[in-house]
N, C-alpha and C positions, 0 to 999 in steps of 0.2 A: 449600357456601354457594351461596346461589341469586344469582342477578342480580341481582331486587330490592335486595338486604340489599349487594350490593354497590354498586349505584349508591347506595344511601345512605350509606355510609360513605366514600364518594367525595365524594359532596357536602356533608360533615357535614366532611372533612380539609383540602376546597379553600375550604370558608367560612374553617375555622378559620385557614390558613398562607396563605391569597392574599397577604396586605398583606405578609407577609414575605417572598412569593417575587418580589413584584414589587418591592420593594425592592432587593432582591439584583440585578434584573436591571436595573433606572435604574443601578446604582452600576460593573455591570460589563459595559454596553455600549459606552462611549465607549473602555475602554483595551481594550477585544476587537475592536472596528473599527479601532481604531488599526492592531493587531496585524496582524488580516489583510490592511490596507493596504499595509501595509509589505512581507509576505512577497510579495505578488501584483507589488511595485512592483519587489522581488529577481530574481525568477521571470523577469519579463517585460524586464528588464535582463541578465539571464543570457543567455535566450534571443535576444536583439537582437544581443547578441556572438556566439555562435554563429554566429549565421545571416548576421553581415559575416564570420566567417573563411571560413565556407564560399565566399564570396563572391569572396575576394581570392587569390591566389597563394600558393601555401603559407604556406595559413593556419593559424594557433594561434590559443589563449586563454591566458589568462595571470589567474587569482585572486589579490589582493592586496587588503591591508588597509591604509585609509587611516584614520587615528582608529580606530573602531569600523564603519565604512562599507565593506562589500566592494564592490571594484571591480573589471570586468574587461577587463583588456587587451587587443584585437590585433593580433596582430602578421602581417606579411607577410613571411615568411623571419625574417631577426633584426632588422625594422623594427616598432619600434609604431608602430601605425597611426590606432587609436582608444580610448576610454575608456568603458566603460559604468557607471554613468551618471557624467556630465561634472561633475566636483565642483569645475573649475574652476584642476586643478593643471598644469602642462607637462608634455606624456608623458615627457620626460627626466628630470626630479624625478622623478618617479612612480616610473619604474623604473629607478631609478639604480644600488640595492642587492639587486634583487631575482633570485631564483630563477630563469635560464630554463630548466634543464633540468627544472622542475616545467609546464611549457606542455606544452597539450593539442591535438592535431588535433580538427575539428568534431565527427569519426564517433564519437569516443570516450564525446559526449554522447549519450545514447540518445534515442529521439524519445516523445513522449506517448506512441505507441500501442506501442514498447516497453518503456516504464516501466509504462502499463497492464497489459501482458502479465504481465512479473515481477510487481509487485502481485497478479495474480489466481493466479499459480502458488503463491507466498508462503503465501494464505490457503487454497486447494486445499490443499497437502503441509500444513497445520497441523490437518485434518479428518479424524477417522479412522472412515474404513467399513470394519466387519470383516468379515470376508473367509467363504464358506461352504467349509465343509468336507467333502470327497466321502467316500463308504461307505467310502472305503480310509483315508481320515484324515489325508491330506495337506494341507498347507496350501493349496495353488494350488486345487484344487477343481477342475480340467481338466473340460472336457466328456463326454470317452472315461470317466472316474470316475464321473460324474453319470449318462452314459447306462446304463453297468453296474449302477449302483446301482438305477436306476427299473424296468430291465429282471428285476432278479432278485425285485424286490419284488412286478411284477406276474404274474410265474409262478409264486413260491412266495408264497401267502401262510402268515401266522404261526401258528404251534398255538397255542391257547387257553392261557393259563397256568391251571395251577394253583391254583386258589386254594377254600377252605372256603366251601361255601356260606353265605351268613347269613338266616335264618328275617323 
């Protein structure tokens, strides 16, 4: 198929379905901003707790659920200290019933750059480059295999095979 014949059926697909792709997109912009407000508004509340236990004398974190709203706690030894984000409850209330042996040290939370790392190893080990295989046929493909093999290829070369002439 040539270019041409494709930029035309391109623009023959994008007359036809515009009004209905930009429809789709008015109706599911406002609860997709929502969404990723919210996560970003998680994220950077997670991180704020963090970064005060790091802060404070043996410091924890503490995950809790208030309604549907995670919250997180820390603490200073077995003192809460502060609430992320401030929903407005007494840290006593808050954590009257709750778990502490589920409290976490700062270090436990990995930092962006190794959260990036695992991420990029994740999708690396999901990639498969197969692998060459040396004159002896092993899988590894060793250099000493390789260099044997190029070395006998270029002192013997192959006899002609066999084959019927054809007219």
């Amino acid at each position: 198929m040539g270019v041409t014949k494709v930029v035309i059926i391109s623009a023959r697909q994008g007359v036809k379905y515009a009004p209905h792709i930009a429809a789709v997109v008015r109706e599911v912009r406002g609860p997709a901003t929502d969404f990723a407000k919210t996560r970003v508004e998680a994220s950077r509340q997670r991180r704020l707790a963090v970064t005060k236990a790091a802060s404070v004398r043996d410091g924890s974190v503490l995950q809790l659920l208030h309604g549907e709203q995670t919250v997180w706690v820390v603490y200073s030894g077995d003192n809460p200290v502060s609430e992320h984000p401030d929903i407005g409850v007494p840290l006593a209330e808050l954590v009257e019933h709750a778990d502490l042996d589920r409290r976490r040290p700062p270090e436990d939370f990995p930092s962006p750059k190794e959260r990036a790392s695992a991420a990029r190893k994740k999708t690396v080990s999901k990639v498969h480059v197969p692998r060459r295989r040396s004159a002896k046929g092993d899988e590894e493909g060793d250099d000493k295999g390789n260099a044997e093999a190029v070395k006998a290829a270029v002192e013997e070369p192959e006899a002609p095979q066999d084959r019927p002439l054809s007219p």
